[in-house]
C-alpha positions in Angstrom: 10.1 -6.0 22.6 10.2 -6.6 18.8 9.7 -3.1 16.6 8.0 -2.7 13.6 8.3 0.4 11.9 5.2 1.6 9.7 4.2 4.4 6.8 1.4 5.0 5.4 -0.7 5.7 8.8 -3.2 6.7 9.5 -4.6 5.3 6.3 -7.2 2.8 6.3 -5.3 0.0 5.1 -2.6 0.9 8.0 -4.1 1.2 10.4 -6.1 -2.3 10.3 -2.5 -3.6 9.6 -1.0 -2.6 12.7 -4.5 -3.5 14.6 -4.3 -7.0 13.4 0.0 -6.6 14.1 -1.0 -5.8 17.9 -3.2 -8.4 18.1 -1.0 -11.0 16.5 1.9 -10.4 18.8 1.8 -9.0 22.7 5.4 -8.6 22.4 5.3 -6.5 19.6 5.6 -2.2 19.3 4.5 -0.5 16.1 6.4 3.0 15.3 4.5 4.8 12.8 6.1 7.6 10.8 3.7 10.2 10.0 3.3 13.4 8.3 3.0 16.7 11.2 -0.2 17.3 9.3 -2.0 14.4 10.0 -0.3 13.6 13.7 -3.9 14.7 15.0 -5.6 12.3 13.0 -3.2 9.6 14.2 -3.2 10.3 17.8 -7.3 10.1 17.3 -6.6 6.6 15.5 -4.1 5.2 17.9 -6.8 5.7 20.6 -9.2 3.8 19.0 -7.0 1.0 18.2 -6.9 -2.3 20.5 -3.6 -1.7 22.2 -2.9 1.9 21.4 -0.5 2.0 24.5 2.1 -0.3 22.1 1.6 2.5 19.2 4.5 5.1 19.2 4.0 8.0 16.5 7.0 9.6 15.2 6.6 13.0 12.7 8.7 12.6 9.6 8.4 12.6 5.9 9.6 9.8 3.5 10.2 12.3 1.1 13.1 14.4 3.0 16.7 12.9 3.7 16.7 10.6 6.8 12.8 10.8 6.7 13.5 14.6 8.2 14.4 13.4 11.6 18.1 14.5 13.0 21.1 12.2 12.8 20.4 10.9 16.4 17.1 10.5 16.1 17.2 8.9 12.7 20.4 6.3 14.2 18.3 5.5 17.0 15.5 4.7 15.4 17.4 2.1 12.6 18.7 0.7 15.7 15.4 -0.8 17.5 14.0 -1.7 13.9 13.1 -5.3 12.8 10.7 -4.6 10.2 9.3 -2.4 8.0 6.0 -2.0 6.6 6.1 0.5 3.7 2.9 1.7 2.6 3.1 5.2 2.4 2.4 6.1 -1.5 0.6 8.9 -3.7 -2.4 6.8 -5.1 -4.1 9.8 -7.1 -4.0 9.0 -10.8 -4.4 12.5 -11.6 -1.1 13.8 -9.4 1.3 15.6 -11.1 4.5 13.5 -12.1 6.9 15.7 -10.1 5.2 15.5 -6.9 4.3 11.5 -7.6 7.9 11.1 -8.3 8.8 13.2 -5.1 7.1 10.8 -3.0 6.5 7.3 -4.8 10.2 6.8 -6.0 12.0 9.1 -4.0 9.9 8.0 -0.5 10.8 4.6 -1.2 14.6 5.2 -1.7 14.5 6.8 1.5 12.9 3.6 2.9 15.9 0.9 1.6 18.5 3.6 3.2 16.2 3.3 6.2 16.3 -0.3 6.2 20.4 -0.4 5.3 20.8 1.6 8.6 18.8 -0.8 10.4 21.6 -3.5 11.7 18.6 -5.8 13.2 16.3 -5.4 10.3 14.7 -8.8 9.1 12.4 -8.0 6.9 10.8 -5.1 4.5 7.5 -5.8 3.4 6.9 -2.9 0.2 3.4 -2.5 -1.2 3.9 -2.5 -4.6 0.4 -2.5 -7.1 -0.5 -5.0 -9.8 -0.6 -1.8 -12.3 3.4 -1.9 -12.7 2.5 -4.1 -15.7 1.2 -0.6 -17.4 -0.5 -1.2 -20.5 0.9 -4.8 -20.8 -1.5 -7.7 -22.2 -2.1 -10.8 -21.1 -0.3 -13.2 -18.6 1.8 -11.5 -16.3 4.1 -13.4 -14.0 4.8 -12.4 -10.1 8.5 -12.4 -11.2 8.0 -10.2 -14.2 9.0 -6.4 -14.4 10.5 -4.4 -16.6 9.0 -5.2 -20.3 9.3 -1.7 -21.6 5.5 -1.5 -21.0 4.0 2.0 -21.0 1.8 3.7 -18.5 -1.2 5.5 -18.8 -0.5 8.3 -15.4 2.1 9.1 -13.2 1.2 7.1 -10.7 1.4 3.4 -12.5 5.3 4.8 -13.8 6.1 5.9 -10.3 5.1 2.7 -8.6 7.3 0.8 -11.5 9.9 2.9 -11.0 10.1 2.5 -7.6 9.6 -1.9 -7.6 12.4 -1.5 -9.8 14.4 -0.1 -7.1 13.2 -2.2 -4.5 14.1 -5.6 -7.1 17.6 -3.8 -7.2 17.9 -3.7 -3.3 17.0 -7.4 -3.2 19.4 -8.3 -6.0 22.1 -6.5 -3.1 20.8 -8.8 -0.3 17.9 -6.7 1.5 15.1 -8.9 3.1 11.9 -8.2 1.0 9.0 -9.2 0.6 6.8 -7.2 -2.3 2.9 -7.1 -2.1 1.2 -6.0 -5.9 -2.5 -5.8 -4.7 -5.2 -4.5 -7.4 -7.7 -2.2 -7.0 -8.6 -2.2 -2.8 -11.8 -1.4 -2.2 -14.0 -1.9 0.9 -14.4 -5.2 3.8 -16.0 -7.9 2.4 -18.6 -7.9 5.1 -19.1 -4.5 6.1 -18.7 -2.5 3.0 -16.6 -0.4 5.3 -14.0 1.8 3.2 -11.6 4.7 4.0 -11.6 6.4 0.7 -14.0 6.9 -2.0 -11.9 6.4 -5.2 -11.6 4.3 -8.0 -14.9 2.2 -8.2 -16.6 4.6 -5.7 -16.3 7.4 -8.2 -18.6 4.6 -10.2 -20.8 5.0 -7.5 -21.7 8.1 -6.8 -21.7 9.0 -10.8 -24.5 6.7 -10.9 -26.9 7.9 -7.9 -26.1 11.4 -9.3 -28.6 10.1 -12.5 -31.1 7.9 -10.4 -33.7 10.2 -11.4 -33.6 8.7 -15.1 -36.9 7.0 -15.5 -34.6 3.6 -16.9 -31.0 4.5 -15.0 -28.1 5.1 -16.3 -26.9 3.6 -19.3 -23.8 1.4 -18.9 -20.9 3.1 -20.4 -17.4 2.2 -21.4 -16.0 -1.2 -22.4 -19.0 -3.6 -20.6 -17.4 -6.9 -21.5 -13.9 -5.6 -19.6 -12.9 -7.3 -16.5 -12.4 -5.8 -13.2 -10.1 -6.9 -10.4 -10.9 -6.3 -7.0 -9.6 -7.1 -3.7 -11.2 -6.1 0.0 -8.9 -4.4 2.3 -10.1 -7.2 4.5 -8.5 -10.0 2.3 -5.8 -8.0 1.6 -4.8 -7.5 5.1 -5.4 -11.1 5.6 -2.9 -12.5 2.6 -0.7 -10.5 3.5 -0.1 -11.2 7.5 0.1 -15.1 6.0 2.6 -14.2 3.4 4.9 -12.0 5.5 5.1 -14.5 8.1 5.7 -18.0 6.0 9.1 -18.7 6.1 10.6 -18.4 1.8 8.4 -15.5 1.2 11.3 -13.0 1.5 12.9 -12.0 -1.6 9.4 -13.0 -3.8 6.8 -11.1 -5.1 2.8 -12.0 -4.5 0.4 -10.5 -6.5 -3.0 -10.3 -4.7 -5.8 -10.2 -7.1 -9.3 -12.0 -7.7 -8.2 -15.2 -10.1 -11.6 -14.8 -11.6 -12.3 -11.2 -12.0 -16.0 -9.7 -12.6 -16.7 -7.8 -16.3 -17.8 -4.5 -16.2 -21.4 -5.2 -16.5 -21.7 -6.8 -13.7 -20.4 -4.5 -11.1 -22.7 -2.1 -13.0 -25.7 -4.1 -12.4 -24.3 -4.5 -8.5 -24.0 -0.5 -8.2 
């Protein structure tokens, strides 16, 4: 049986990865390293997944040496591993930079030793973000990182810092594959989300006022454009990209190629 070995569960975007993993391959075993404080909500999301019975949970941290497991354990586990999916990540842009740091750059380095212990391994797949271009302008290319670019929190710096590792561990021969989404929001078709970030905070600034007689009025930069992606299409691009043969040692970038301005996600609110 082949083994996958994911972080970032139970979030919403892992867990419909490893439902649509199961489904994709009956041969398959997904090993999710998850934090003892959320290994209630993960047995509750295991059961409600297609083929929980194929859905092993293993309490660690990314942020401790050898993910806080012992030697044994930790050798073991490298041993039975042909890929990783690495999604675990702080996403709050108002984190502090030490605990950001902690778990965005540091988690991740603990992730490539993972996968350099892991004599089978055939593949990484690391989600990266789009927002490692910082305060950049303009065009920026799939293959383009470090432009001495600034950033405006700790969480845009931490996710650079830590592609820049992962560009390094491909410049040394490790099979990866790196996913820059934008901002995820909710499916396409059923609104469904498993956060209320981002433009959700848009969302529920705006029913706060919906006893103004004429709404709210549109604030900020109306004319700006927005990029959104749906978990759904996200999840979707990147099953096809990790499993096309050439994608390993590229970078997609999975954004909206025509972006909505500002006013008109308003207007849709």
């Amino acid at each position: 049986m082949k083994r996958v070995l994911l972080t970032g569960f139970p979030g919403f975007i892992g867990s419909r990865i490893i439902d649509r993993l199961l489904r994709r391959d009956a041969d398959l075993e997904v090993i999710c390293l998850v934090q003892p404080k959320f290994m209630e909500k993960a047995a509750q999301d295991t059961a409600a997944l297609s083929d929980g019975a194929r859905v092993r949970v293993v309490p660690g941290d990314i942020s401790k040496p050898r993910f806080g497991l012992t030697h044994e354990a930790y050798k073991t586990l490298a041993g039975d591993i042909e890929e990783v999916w690495h999604l675990a990540a702080i996403y709050d842009l108002t984190i502090s930079a030490t605990i950001a740091n902690r778990v965005n750059v540091g988690g991740t380095l603990e992730v490539l030793d993972f996968c350099r212990a892991c004599p089978g391994l055939r593949k990484l797949v690391y989600f990266s973000t789009c927002y490692v271009a910082g305060d950049r302008q303009g065009v920026i290319k799939e293959d383009e990182l470090e432009a001495r670019q600034g950033f405006k929190n700790h969480y845009e710096a931490t996710k650079y810092a830590a592609e820049v590792e992962v560009r390094r561990a491909i410049d040394k021969g490790l099979p990866v594959i790196i996913i820059r989404p934008s901002i995820v929001v909710g499916d396409s078709q059923t609104g469904e989300t498993g956060k209320f970030d981002g433009p959700y905070f848009g969302m529920r600034f705006i029913d706060h006022f919906k006893w103004l007689p004429v709404g709210l009025p549109m604030l900020g930069p109306s004319l700006a454009f927005v990029n959104l992606t749906p978990v759904d299409f996200l999840i979707d691009a990147t099953l096809v990209i990790a499993a096309k043969p050439g994608s390993v040692g590229k970078t997609f970038q999975v954004a909206d190629p025509a972006p909505t301005q500002a006013k008109e996600i308003y207007k849709e609110l």
